[in-house]
C-alpha positions, 0 to 999 in steps of 0.5 A, spaced: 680 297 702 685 300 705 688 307 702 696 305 701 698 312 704 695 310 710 702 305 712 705 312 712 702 315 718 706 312 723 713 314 719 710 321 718 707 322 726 714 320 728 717 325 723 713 329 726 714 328 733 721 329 732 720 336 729 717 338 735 722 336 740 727 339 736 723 345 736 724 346 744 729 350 746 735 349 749 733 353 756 727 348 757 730 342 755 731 337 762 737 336 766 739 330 768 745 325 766 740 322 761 742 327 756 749 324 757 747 319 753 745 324 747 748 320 741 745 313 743 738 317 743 739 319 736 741 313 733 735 310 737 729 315 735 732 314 727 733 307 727 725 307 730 723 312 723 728 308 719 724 302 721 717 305 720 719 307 714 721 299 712 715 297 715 710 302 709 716 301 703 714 294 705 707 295 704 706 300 699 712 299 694 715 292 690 722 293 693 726 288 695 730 287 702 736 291 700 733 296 697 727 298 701 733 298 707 737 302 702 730 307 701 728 307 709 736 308 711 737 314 706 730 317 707 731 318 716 737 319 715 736 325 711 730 327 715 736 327 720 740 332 716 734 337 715 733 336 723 740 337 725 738 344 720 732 345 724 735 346 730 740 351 728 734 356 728 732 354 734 734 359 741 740 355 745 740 349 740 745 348 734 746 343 729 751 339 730 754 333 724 756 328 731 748 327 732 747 327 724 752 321 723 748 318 730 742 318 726 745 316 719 747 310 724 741 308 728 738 308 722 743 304 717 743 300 723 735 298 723 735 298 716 740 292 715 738 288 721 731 288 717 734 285 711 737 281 714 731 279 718 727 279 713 730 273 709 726 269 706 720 273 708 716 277 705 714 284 708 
């Protein structure tokens, strides 16, 4: 039997993963038109910690749809919060409140598109 906190790993790695590329300062950070699309890129990498965290609040909680997409789009978007505060400590970064309303978006985005997916079906 499985332990229930191990469909956690995956949301909890990506937390993590965030964490340390926002722990890069801003002089090591690539150049390139590709930051050009910074705002899209934030709303993406919390959209995919919004539905890692569905995918354990499905497995590990009785939580309808809504709610699990109110619980997974709340929970990134916080982590986005706490990241946007992060990075003001870090050399040559600020926090900026656009890339916490992409966050917010990426993950609100994700989360109501797996309710709705997820209609008529469990999980």
């Amino acid at each position: 039997m499985k332990s229930r906190w191990l469909y956690w790993l995956p949301a909890v790695g990506y937390a993590a993963v965030i964490f340390a590329v926002s722990s890069i300062p801003a002089r090591s950070m690539p150049e390139g038109r590709f930051w050009d699309f910074d705002k899209l890129i934030h709303a993406g990498e919390y959209a995919v910690l919004a539905a890692l965290l569905w995918w354990a609040l499905a497995r590990t909680t009785k939580l309808g749809r809504w709610s699990r997409a109110s619980v997974a789009a709340l929970l990134a978007g916080l982590y986005g919060i706490s990241d946007e505060l992060h990075q003001s400590l870090v050399p040559g970064r600020a926090a900026s409140v656009y890339d916490a309303i992409a966050d917010f978006a990426g993950a609100v985005t994700a989360a109501l598109l797996l309710a709705i997916l997820a209609r008529g079906r469990r999980g």
